[in-house]
Residue, then its C-alpha position, 0 to 999 in steps of 0.5 A: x500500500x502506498x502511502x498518500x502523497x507519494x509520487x507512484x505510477x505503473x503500466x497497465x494491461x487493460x485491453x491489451x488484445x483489443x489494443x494489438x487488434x486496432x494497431x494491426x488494422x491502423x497498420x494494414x490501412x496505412x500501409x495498403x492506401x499507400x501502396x495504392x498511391x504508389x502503384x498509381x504511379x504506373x512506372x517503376x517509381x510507383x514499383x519502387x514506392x510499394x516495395x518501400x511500404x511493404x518494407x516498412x510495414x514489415x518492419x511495423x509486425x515484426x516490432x508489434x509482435x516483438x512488443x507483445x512478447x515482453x512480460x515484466x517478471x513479477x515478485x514472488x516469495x521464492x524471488x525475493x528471497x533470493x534478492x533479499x540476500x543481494x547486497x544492492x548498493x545506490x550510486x547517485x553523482x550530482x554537479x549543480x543540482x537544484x537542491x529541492x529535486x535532489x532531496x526529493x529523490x533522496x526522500x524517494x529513497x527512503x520510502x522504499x519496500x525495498x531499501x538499498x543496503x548503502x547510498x553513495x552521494x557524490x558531488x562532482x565538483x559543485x560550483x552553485x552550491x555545497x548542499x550543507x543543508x540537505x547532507x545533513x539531513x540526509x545523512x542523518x535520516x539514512x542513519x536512521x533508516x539502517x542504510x549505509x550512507x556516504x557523501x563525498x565531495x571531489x574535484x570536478x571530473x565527470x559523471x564516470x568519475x563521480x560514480x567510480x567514486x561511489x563504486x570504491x566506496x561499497x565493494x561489497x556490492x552484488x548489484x548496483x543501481x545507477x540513478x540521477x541526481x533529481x530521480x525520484x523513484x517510486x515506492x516499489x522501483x527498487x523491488x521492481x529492478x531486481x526482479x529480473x536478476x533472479x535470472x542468472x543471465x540478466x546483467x542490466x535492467x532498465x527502469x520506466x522513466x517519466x517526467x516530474x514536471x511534464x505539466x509546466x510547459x507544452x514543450x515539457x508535455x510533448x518531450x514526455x509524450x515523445x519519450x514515454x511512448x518510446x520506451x513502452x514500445x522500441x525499448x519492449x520488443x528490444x527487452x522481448x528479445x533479451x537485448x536493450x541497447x540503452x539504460x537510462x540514467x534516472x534509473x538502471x540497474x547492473x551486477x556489480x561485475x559488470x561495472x567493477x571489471x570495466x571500471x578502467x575502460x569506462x572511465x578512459x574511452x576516447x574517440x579520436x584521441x579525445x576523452x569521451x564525457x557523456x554517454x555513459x548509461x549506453x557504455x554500461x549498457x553495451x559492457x552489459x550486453x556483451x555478458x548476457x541479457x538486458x532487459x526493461x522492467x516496465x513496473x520499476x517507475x522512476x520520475x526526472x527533471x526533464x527540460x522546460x527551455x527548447x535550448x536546454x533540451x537542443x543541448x541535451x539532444x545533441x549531446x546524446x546523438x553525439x554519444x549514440x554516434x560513438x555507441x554505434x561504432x563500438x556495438x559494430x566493433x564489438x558485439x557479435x554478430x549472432x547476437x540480436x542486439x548487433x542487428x536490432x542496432x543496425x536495423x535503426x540506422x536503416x530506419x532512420x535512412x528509410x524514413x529520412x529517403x521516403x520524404x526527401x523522395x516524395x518531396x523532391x524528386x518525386x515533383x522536380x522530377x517526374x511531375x508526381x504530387x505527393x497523395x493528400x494523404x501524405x500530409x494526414x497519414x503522420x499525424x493519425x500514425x502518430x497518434x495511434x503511436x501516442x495511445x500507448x502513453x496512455x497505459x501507464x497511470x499516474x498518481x499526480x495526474x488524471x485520465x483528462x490530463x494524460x489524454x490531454x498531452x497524447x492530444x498534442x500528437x501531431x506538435x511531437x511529429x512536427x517537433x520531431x521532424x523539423x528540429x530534433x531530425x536535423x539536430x540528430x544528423x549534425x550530432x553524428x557529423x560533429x560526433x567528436x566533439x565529446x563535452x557534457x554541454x549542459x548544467x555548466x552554469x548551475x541547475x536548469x530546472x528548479x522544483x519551485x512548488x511542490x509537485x501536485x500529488x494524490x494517492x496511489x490508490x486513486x490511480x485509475x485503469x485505462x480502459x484500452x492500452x494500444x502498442x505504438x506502431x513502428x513508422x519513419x515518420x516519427x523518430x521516436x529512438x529509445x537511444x534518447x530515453x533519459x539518459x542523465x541532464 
């Protein structure tokens, strides 16, 4: 029972079969008128144009029945037995946080049906603050608590470093998890985590992240609605086949070997003679991947600070696309090739160039060229995909927040398609050209989002079940990569 007051949420599977029925009807549609419109061509651009479509819609079921087959792990006595004698050891760096998101993270960890056996706060090198304040309360009330708990202070050197600094400290660990400094987790998320564990081949899990502060800006809803739908989809049907290719950094868990035996390596990785600084959640992720399975555990929420300020979020973007340049690399460098994550990953670039060729076709050469007008239907066709996609926002319920609200941002649909393509598109393609430049790039200057008011908060208990849960269908046309799924501010 979660106590009221507490920020909570979890996925729901009402309506699941109902869902996966509208979604292959909505994909069969789409994909059929547009092979009519192609074939109308009567050429062998019309040929080609309906061999794309069957590509894409293809790709569509394959990732609809991929998504179908994930299936959390639940809790059961024999499995918490087991997790009970882990020693599960919390790693949470912090460089100009604000101190309200912070402490409410802090106190997030506190409330836990499962507490960590140790907490080890680093600050990286703060220039904003020292966090006197909350230290001392907090090592107080972790003492209090029975946790472990440490507070270091070190020279600013990174994210790595800070949570090297952490590692050192709690050798005794079986399992680490990785949190941000303004994650604020539910009540259950670190029972939820481990779950999976209970499988020896697991070695990462990726947490279920949503935004604490969606609701103060219509940037901030369409960011959630953008990022929520891709973990609930392209995330599930990589889980499905054992094979996340990124954790995110507001809440991932790893054994402790996987972090420990590559501590070296990750905390020197260079690219073109340069120090990489960022990407650390994928290298983790990729370290794992190349001992066994990763997996999502849906049920294990977490909540995070997400940009209100367009420039703040085109900095963040950046450098993440930048970071997914590097991980591309290394995953064709390492990964073998029987594994499914080493073709899962480059079936995303081919997507990627899909889509991106699919438009640049129908809007330039396709008219310039040989005098064809796109379909009408080529201009109304995203946003209804669009918004089937964003229905599967819909099946996570949340304690601070009503059915109205959540329908209200899956509404704005058609702004994250529009976002999508004509700002977030470009800037993913200039990150991968200028991919060696490897700074952090934001928060240099003190914390950008600030928890000014309390966040509106209800019981758990109030938490409603949507009546229909729909999958998000795969589509060029809305760039939805999990590769950009909250990975640290």
């Amino acid at each position: 029972m979660t106590d009221p007051g507490v920020l909570a949420a979890h996925p729901t599977r009402s309506g699941l079969m109902l869902a996966g029925a509208i979604t292959l009807m909505l994909a069969a549609a789409w994909s059929v008128q547009h092979a009519i419109h192609a074939a109308a061509y009567g050429d062998k651009n019309g040929g080609r144009l309906a061999a794309v479509w069957v590509v894409t819609f293809l790709l569509l079921l394959t990732q609809t029945v991929m998504y179908h087959c994930e299936r959390p792990r639940r809790l059961t006595p024999r499995i918490k037995r087991q997790l009970d004698a882990l020693h599960v050891a919390v790693l949470m760096p912090t460089f100009n946080e604000d101190e309200g998101y912070l402490r409410l993270g802090l106190e997030s960890l506190l409330r836990q049906t499962r507490l960590p056996d140790s907490v080890h706060v680093v600050d990286d090198g703060s220039t904003s603050t020292e966090y006197d304040t909350v230290r001392t309360w907090w090592m107080d009330a972790a003492r209090g608590a029975g946790i472990t708990a440490t507070w270091l202070r070190v020279p600013n050197g990174g994210k790595r470093h800070a949570q090297a600094h952490g590692v050192r400290q709690s050798p005794q660990a079986d399992i680490y998890i990785t949190v941000d400094s303004d994650s604020c987790l539910a009540p259950n998320a670190i029972d939820e985590v481990l779950i999976p564990f209970a499988r020896p081949s697991v070695q990462s899990v990726a947490g279920m992240v949503l935004a604490t502060n969606h609701r103060a800006s219509l940037l901030g809803r369409i960011t959630d609605l953008w990022f929520v739908t891709g973990q609930l989809v392209d995330r599930s049907a990589l889980s499905a086949m054992g094979s996340v290719l990124v954790n995110s950094g507001a809440l991932a868990a790893y054994r402790a070997a996987v972090i420990r035996d590559n501590l070296t390596s990750y905390l020197n990785e260079m690219f073109l003679g340069r120090r990489v600084m960022f990407s650390d959640d994928s290298m983790l992720t990729l370290y794992a991947l190349l001992r066994g399975r990763t997996v999502q555990q849906s049920t294990a929420v977490v909540f995070t600070a997400i940009p209100e300020k367009a420039g703040h979020l085109l900095r963040m973007y950046l450098r993440w696309m930048r970071g997914s340049t590097i991980r591309s690399i290394w995953r064709v460098r390492y990964l073998p090739v029987t594994r499914w994550a080493y073709w899962a990953h480059l079936l995303r670039w081919f997507q990627l160039a899909l889509g991106t060729s699919v438009v640049g076709w129908l809007l330039i050469v396709e008219p310039f060229f040989y005098g064809h007008v796109p379909p009408s239907s080529f201009a109304v066709v995203p946003f209804l995909i669009g918004w089937a996609q964003g229905l599967r926002y819909l099946a996570i319920a949340r304690s601070d927040e009503s059915f109205a609200s959540r329908l209200y941002t899956w509404a704005l649909m058609p702004l994250a398609v529009i976002w999508s393509w004509l700002v977030l598109r470009p800037v993913r393609w200039y990150g991968m050209v200028t991919c060696a430049k490897t700074g952090w790039g934001t928060r240099q200057n003190g914390a950008e989002v600030s928890l000014s008011v309390e966040p509106t908060r209800i019981s758990a208990s109030q938490i409603e079940e949507p009546t229909v849960t729909l999958v998000k269908l795969l589509d060029p046309l809305m760039d939805t990569n999990v590769e950009t799924a909250y990975p640290a501010r």
